[in-house]
Residue, then its C-alpha position, 0 to 999 in steps of 0.5 A: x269803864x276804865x278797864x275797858x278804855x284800857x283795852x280800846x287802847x291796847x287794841x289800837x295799840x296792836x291795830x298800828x303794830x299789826x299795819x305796821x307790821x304788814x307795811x314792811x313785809x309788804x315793803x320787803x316783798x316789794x323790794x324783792x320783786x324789784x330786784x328780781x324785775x331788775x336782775x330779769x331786765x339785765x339778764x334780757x339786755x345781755x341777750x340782746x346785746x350779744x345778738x346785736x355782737x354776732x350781727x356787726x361781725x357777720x355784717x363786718x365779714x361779709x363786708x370785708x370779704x366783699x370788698x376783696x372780691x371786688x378788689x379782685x375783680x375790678x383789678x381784672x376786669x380788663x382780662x380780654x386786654x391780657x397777652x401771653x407775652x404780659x402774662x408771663x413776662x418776668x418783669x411784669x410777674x401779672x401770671x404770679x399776680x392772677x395766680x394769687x388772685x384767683x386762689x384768694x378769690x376762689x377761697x373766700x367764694x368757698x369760704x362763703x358756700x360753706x360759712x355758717x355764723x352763730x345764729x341770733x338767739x331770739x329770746x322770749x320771756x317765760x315765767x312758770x305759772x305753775x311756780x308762781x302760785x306755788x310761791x303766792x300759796x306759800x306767801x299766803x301761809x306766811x302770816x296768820x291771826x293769832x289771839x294775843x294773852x294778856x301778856x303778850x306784844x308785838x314781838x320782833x322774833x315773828x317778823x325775824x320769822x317771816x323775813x326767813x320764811x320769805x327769802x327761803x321762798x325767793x331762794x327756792x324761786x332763785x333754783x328752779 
């Protein structure tokens, strides 16, 4: 009877270790994936963050570029009220000023025909299924039952194993 109480304990002994054992690896891979979701969710916003870059400097050089044509134009706008005699009257120099003008209004026009900026890169989250049960078969192989002998106990270098086994799989993941 004795024996057999012995035994009882010893198995309730090895239930607790065993669950608690399974806690942390869970715990771990748990902590894993929270970096991974983290690192994902980072590298996400980065990309957006670039795109919403590539729009302020589009929609800054578009704006500055027009603002000097207009500049332009409204400094000209009157052109029917220009003579030849103010035009080319050497105080005045307005045929050097419509001159320059026109040669940078010309070259921002062409400049707008020809202009390509970096597009937006949308981005859209894949994942590999195919890795991903890949990686969740080699997890399930990653423990198994094992009879204990008598002499036999929980022992640390299993779940020393295990933890090597796991961020072996999570560098294997990290590559692809």
């Amino acid at each position: 009877m004795q024996n057999q109480d012995n035994n009882n304990n010893n198995n309730n002994t090895t239930l607790e270790e065993n669950k608690t054992k399974i806690k942390e690896e869970f715990d771990k891979l748990h902590k894993i994936f929270q970096t991974m979701e983290l690192d994902i969710l980072k590298q996400l916003e980065t990309k957006q963050v670039e795109n919403d870059l590539k729009h302020s400097i589009i929609e800054s050089t578009i704006e500055e570029e027009n603002k000097i044509i207009n500049e332009i134009l409204e400094k000209h706008k009157n052109i029917e009220t220009y003579t030849i005699e103010n035009i080319f009257n050497e105080e005045t120099k307005q045929h050097i000023e419509i001159i320059k003008d026109n040669y940078e209004a010309k070259k921002l026009i062409d400049k707008k025909l020809i202009q390509t900026f970096d597009e937006y890169q949308e981005h859209s989250v894949e994942f590999d299924e195919e890795q991903i049960d890949r990686y969740f078969d080699q997890l399930k192989k990653s423990f198994s039952f094992k009879p204990l002998d008598e002499n036999d106990s929980f022992d640390k270098d299993d779940e020393e194993d295990i933890e090597t086994l796991t961020s072996q799989d999570l560098n294997v993941q990290n590559q692809v």
